[in-house]
C-alpha positions in Angstrom: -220.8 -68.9 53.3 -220.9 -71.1 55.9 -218.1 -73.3 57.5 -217.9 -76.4 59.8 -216.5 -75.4 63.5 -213.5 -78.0 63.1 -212.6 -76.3 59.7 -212.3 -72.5 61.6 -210.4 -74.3 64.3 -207.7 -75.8 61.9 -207.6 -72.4 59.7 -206.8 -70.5 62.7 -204.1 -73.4 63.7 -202.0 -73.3 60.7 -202.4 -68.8 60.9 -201.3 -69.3 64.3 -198.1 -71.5 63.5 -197.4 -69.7 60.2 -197.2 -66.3 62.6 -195.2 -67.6 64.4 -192.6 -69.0 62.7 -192.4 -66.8 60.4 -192.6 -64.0 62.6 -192.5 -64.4 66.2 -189.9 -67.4 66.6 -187.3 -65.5 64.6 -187.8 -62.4 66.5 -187.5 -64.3 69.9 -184.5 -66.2 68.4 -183.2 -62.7 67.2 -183.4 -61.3 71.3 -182.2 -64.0 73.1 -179.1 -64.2 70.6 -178.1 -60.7 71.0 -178.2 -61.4 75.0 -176.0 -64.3 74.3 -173.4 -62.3 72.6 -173.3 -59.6 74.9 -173.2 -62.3 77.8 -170.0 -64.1 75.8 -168.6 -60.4 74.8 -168.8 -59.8 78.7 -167.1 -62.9 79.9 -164.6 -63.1 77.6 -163.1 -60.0 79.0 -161.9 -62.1 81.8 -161.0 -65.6 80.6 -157.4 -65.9 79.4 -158.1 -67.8 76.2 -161.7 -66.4 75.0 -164.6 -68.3 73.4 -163.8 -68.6 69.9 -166.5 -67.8 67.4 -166.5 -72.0 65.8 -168.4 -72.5 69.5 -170.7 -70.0 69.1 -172.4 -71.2 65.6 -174.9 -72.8 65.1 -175.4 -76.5 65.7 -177.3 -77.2 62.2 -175.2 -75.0 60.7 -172.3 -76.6 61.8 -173.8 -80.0 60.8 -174.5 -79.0 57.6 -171.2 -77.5 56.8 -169.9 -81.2 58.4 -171.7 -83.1 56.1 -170.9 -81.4 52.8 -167.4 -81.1 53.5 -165.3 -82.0 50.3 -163.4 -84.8 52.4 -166.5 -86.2 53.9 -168.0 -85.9 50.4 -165.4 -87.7 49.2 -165.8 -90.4 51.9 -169.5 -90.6 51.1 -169.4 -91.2 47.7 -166.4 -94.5 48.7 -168.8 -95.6 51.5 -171.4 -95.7 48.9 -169.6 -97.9 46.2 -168.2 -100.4 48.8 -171.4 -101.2 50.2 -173.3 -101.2 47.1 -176.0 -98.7 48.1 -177.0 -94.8 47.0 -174.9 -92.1 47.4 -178.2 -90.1 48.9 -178.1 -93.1 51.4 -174.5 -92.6 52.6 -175.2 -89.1 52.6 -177.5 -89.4 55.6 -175.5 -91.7 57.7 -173.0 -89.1 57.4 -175.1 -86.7 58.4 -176.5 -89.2 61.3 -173.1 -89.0 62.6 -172.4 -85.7 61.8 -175.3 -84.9 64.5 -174.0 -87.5 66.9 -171.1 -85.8 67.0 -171.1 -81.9 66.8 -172.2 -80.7 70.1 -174.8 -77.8 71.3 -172.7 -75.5 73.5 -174.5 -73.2 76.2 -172.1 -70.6 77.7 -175.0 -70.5 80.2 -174.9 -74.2 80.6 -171.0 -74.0 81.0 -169.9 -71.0 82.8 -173.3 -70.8 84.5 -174.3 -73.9 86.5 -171.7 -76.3 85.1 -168.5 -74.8 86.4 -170.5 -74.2 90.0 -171.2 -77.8 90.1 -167.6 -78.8 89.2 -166.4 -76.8 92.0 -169.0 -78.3 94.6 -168.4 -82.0 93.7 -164.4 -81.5 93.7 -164.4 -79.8 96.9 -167.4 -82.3 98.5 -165.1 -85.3 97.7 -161.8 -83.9 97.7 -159.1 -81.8 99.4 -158.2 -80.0 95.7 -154.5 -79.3 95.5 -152.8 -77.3 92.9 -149.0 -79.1 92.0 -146.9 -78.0 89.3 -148.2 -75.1 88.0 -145.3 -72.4 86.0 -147.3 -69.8 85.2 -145.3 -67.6 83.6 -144.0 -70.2 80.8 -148.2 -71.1 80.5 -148.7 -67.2 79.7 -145.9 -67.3 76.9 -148.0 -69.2 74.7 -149.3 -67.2 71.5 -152.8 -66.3 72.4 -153.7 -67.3 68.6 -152.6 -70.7 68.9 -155.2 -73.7 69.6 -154.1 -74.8 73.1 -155.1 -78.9 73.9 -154.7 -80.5 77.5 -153.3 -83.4 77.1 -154.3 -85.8 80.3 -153.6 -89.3 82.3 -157.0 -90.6 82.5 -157.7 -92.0 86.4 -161.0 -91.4 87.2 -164.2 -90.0 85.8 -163.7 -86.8 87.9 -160.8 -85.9 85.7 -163.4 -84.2 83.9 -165.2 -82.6 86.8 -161.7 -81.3 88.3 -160.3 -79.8 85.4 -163.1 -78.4 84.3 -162.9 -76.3 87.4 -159.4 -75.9 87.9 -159.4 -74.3 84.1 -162.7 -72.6 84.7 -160.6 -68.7 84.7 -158.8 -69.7 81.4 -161.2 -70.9 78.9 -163.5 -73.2 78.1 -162.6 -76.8 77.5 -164.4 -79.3 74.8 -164.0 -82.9 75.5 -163.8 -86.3 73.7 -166.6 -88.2 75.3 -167.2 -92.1 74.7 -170.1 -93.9 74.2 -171.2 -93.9 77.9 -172.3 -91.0 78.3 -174.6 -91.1 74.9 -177.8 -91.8 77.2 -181.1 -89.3 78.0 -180.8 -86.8 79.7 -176.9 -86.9 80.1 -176.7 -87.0 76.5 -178.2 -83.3 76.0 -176.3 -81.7 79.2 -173.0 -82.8 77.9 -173.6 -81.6 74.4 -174.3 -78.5 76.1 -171.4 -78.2 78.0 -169.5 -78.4 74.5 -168.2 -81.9 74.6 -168.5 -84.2 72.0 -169.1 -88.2 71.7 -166.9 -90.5 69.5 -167.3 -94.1 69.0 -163.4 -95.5 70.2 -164.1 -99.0 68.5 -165.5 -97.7 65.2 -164.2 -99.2 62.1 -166.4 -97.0 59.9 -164.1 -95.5 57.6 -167.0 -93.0 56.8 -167.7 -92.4 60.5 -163.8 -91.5 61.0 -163.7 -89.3 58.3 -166.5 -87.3 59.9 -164.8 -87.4 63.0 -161.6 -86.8 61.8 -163.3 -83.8 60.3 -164.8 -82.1 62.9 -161.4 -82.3 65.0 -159.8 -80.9 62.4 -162.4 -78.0 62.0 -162.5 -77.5 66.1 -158.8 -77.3 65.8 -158.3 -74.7 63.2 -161.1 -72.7 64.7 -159.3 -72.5 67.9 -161.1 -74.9 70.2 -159.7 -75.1 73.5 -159.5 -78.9 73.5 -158.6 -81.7 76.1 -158.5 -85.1 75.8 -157.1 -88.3 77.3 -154.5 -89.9 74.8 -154.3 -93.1 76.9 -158.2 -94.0 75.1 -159.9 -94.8 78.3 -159.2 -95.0 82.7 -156.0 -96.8 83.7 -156.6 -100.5 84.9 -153.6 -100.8 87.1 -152.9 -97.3 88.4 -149.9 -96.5 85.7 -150.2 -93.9 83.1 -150.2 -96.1 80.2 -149.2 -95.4 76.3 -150.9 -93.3 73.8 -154.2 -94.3 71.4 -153.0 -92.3 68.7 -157.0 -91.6 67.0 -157.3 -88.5 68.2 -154.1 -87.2 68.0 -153.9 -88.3 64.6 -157.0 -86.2 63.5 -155.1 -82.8 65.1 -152.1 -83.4 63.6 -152.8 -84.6 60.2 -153.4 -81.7 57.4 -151.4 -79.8 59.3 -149.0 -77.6 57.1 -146.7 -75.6 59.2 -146.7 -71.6 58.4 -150.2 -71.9 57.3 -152.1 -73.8 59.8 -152.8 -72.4 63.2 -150.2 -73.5 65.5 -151.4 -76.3 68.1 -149.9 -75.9 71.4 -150.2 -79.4 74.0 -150.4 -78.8 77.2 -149.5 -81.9 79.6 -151.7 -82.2 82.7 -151.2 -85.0 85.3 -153.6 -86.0 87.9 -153.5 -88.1 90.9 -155.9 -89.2 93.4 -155.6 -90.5 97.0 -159.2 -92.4 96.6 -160.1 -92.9 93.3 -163.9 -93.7 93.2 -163.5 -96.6 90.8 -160.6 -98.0 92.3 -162.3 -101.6 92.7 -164.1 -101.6 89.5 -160.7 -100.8 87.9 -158.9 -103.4 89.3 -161.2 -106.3 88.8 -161.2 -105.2 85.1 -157.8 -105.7 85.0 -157.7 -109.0 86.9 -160.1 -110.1 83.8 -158.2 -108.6 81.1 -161.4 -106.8 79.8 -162.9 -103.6 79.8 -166.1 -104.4 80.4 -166.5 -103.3 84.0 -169.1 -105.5 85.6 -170.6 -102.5 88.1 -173.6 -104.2 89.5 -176.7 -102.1 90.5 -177.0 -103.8 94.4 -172.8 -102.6 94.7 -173.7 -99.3 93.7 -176.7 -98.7 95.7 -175.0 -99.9 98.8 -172.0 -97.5 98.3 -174.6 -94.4 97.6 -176.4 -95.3 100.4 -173.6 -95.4 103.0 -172.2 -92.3 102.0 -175.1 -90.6 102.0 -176.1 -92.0 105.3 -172.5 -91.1 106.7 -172.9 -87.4 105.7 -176.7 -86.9 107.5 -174.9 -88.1 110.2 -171.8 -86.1 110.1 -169.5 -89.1 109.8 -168.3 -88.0 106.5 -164.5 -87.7 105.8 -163.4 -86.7 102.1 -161.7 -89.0 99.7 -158.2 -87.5 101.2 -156.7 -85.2 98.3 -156.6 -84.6 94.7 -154.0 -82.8 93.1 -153.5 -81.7 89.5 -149.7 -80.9 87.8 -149.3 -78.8 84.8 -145.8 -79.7 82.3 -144.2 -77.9 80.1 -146.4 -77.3 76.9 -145.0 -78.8 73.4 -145.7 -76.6 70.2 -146.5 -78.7 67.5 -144.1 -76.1 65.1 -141.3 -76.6 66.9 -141.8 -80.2 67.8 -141.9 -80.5 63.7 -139.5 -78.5 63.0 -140.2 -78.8 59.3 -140.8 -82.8 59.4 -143.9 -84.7 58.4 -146.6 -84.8 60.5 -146.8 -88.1 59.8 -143.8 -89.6 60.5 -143.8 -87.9 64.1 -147.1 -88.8 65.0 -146.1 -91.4 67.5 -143.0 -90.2 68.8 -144.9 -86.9 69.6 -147.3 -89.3 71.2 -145.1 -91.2 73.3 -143.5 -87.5 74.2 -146.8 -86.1 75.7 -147.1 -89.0 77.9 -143.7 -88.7 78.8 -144.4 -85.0 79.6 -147.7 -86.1 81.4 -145.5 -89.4 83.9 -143.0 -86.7 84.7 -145.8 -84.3 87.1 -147.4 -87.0 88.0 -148.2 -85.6 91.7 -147.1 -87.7 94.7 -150.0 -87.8 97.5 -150.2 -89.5 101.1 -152.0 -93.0 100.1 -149.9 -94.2 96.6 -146.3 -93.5 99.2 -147.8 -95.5 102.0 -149.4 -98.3 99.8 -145.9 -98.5 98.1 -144.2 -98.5 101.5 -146.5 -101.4 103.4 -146.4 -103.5 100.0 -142.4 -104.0 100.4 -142.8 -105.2 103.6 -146.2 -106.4 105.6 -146.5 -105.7 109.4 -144.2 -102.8 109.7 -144.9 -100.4 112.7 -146.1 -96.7 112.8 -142.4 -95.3 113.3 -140.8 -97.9 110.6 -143.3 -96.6 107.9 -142.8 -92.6 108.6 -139.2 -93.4 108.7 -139.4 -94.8 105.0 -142.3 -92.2 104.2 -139.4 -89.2 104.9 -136.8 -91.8 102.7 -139.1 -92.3 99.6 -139.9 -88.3 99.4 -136.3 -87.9 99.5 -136.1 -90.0 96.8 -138.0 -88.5 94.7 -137.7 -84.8 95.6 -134.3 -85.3 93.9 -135.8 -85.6 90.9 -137.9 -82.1 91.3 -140.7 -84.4 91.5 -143.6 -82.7 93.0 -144.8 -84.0 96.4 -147.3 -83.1 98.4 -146.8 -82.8 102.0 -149.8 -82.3 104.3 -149.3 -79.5 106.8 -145.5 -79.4 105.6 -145.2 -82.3 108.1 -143.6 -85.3 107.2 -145.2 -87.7 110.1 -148.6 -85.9 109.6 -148.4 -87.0 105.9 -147.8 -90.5 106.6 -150.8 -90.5 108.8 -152.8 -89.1 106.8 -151.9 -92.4 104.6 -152.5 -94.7 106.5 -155.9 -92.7 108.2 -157.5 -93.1 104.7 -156.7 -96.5 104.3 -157.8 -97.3 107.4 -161.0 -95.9 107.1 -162.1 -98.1 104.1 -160.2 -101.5 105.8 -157.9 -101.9 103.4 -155.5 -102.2 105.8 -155.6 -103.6 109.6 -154.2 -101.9 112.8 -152.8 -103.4 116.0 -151.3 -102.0 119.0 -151.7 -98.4 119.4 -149.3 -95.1 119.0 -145.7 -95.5 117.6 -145.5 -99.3 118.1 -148.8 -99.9 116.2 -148.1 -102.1 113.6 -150.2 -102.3 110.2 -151.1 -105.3 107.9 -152.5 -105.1 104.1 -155.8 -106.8 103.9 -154.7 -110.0 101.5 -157.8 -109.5 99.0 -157.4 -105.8 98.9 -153.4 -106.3 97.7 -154.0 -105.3 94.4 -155.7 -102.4 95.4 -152.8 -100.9 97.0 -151.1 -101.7 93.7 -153.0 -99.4 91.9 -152.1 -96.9 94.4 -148.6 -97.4 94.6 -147.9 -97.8 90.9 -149.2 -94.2 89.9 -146.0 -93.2 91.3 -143.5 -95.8 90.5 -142.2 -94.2 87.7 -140.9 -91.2 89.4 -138.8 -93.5 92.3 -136.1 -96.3 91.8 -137.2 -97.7 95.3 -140.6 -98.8 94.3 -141.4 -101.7 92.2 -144.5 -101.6 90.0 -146.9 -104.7 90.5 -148.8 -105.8 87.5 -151.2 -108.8 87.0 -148.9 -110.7 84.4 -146.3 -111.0 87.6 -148.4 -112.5 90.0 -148.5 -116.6 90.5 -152.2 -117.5 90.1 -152.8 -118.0 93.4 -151.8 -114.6 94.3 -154.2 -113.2 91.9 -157.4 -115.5 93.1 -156.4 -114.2 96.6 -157.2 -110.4 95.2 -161.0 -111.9 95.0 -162.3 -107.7 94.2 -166.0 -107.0 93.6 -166.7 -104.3 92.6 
């Protein structure tokens, strides 16, 4: 019997594939999944809160069991009669967004490269600074409760610098919005074990999913954090709590039965934050649709990088991160509803989070040259030493540069220098310094982070400015 060449050729393709998935895929599947485990087994030994076995399934298997939960299925089958369409339809958008959700950790990806590049870019840009930090009350907590970071949300290195700071305690899965849903960031953050979430869905399906997997993350033991203000502070302040999130932890949870949730508060605070401009002129049009334009960001990449082949790079000044005292969501309940303490334990967190705010060289100065323009070098070191005083009475933690007072103060006004927000005349003690008018607001931003923790400085907001004042603050990104 005779056959054609092109029939041989496609015989032999489909033995070839059959082999191999039935034979050689599952063995090379099988091998590199019993390196995994002895990799994980091996670094768990030394991180304080280890890798709990929800991470380590499977992402289809975790899909699956997503979308045939009996809530979701319950959802599905609602979704289906209010829009009039097939239940087998509504099935597969919940399974669409059960895959656009549940993410594809890599401890490689993680603990690997991605803590090694957190560490380089926090250090590149930053002088990193631990604040509060009470270890031994951290330690106390049960090592079977589900520990959440709870966080102000300033910048998009929040994520890089916590993600390093935490990098000896466990691994951290974050909430990440629709930004970052683009190739090929999409697949290196799924494998960093963050997942996305759509913050203006009205999907009552798509919730339930989400709501869902939180839930399921939650009672697995996912180390969690998340931002409960919903998205980056416009005006510098730490603003109040989106409750979404915070809803989908609490909710089904039955004291005594459910694993306990412990919230830890984390404060950060930056004396450059990158999109301080973008922020700002956000605000000033009351949307959050930042208007970042391609030509702006260009120039700004090139100049830095131009300024570090020449070795006229100076970091950002310093970023600091504060640690509060952690809530337990048993006690906090103390055999209430969940429901009906939803929002005051919201409104508690971020309470929590505004009192370690930390207090760094450039917010003190912006506040202290916004009460009064033109003041000299030895006027605003002499209110820089009042202000800390201030607010050192409150056990608010400060940072001082070199434990020197005057140093810190100069350090202040060196970083705003630098990027012209401010002017300088004269020279030495009797130099005097003026705000750049359009750059006001900027200060603002700076000065407002710390408001809060002092009765001596006045928060500025957009809604308190005459409109010519806020035409003068003229910000492009």
């Amino acid at each position: 019997m005779e056959l054609p060449l092109w029939l041989l050729v496609l015989i032999l393709a489909f033995a070839t594939v059959t082999f191999a998935s039935h034979f050689l895929f599952p063995s090379v599947r099988w091998f590199f999944r019993k390196r995994l485990e002895r990799a994980v087994a091996q670094l768990n030994e030394r991180l304080e809160r280890p890798i709990e076995p929800f991470k380590l399934a499977r992402r289809y298997d975790m899909v699956q069991r997503l979308s045939y939960d009996p809530e979701v299925a319950k959802a599905i089958v609602e979704h289906a009669r209010k829009a009039g369409i097939p239940e087998q339809v509504a099935f597969e958008k919940a399974q669409r967004y059960a895959r656009e959700i549940v993410p594809r950790f890599s401890a490689t990806a993680y603990f690997g490269f991605g803590i090694w590049i957190a560490k380089l870019l926090s250090r590149a840009f930053y002088r990193v600074r631990l604040g509060a930090f009470d270890e031994a009350r951290l330690s106390e907590i049960d090592s079977d409760a589900t520990v959440i970071f709870v966080m102000n949300h300033r910048s998009n290195m929040d994520y890089v610098l916590v993600t390093w700071l935490a990098a000896e305690r466990s691994h951290l899965s974050y909430a990440v919005g629709e930004w970052a849903r683009v190739w090929p960031l999409r697949t290196l953050i799924r494998s960093m074990g963050a997942y996305f979430i759509r913050r203006r869905s009205r999907n009552n399906l798509y919730r339930k999913v989400l709501s869902r997997y939180v839930r399921m993350a939650t009672d697995g033991g996912v180390t969690q954090a998340m931002f409960p203000e919903g998205g980056l502070s416009l005006n510098g302040e730490v603003g109040d709590p989106k409750l979404g999130l915070l809803s989908y932890i609490v909710q089904d949870f039955v004291p005594g039965e459910s694993r306990n949730v412990v919230f830890i508060p984390v404060a950060m605070n930056y004396d450059r934050v990158l999109e301080d401009r973008v922020l700002v002129s956000a605000d000033i049009k009351g949307s959050r649709r930042f208007g970042l334009r391609f030509k702006y960001v260009a120039r700004h990449v090139g100049r830095h990088f131009w300024q570090r082949m020449t070795g006229r790079f100076h970091r950002f000044g310093y970023a600091s991160v504060s640690f509060g005292d952690p809530v337990s969501l048993v006690d906090y309940l103390d055999g209430r509803s969940p429901d009906d303490m939803l929002e005051p334990l919201g409104h508690e967190l971020m309470s929590r989070i505004r009192d370690v705010v930390p207090v760094l060289p450039v917010p003190v100065v912006s506040a202290i040259l916004l009460e009064r323009d033109g003041q000299s070098h030895a006027q605003i070191a002499a209110r820089f030493q009042s202000l800390v005083d201030d607010m050192e009475t409150r056990d608010v933690h400060v940072h001082i540069p070199r434990s020197d007072m005057e140093y810190a103060a100069e350090v202040g006004l060196r970083e705003l220098l630098l990027r012209k927000l401010v002017a300088k005349t004269g020279e030495g003690n009797e130099a005097t310094y003026h705000i750049h008018r359009p750059d006001r607001l900027i200060l603002a931003y700076y000065a407002n982070s710390i408001a809060h923790l002092s009765s001596e400085i006045e928060p500025i907001h957009i809604s308190n400015l005459t409109p010519a004042e806020v035409a003068d603050a003229a910000i492009l990104p």
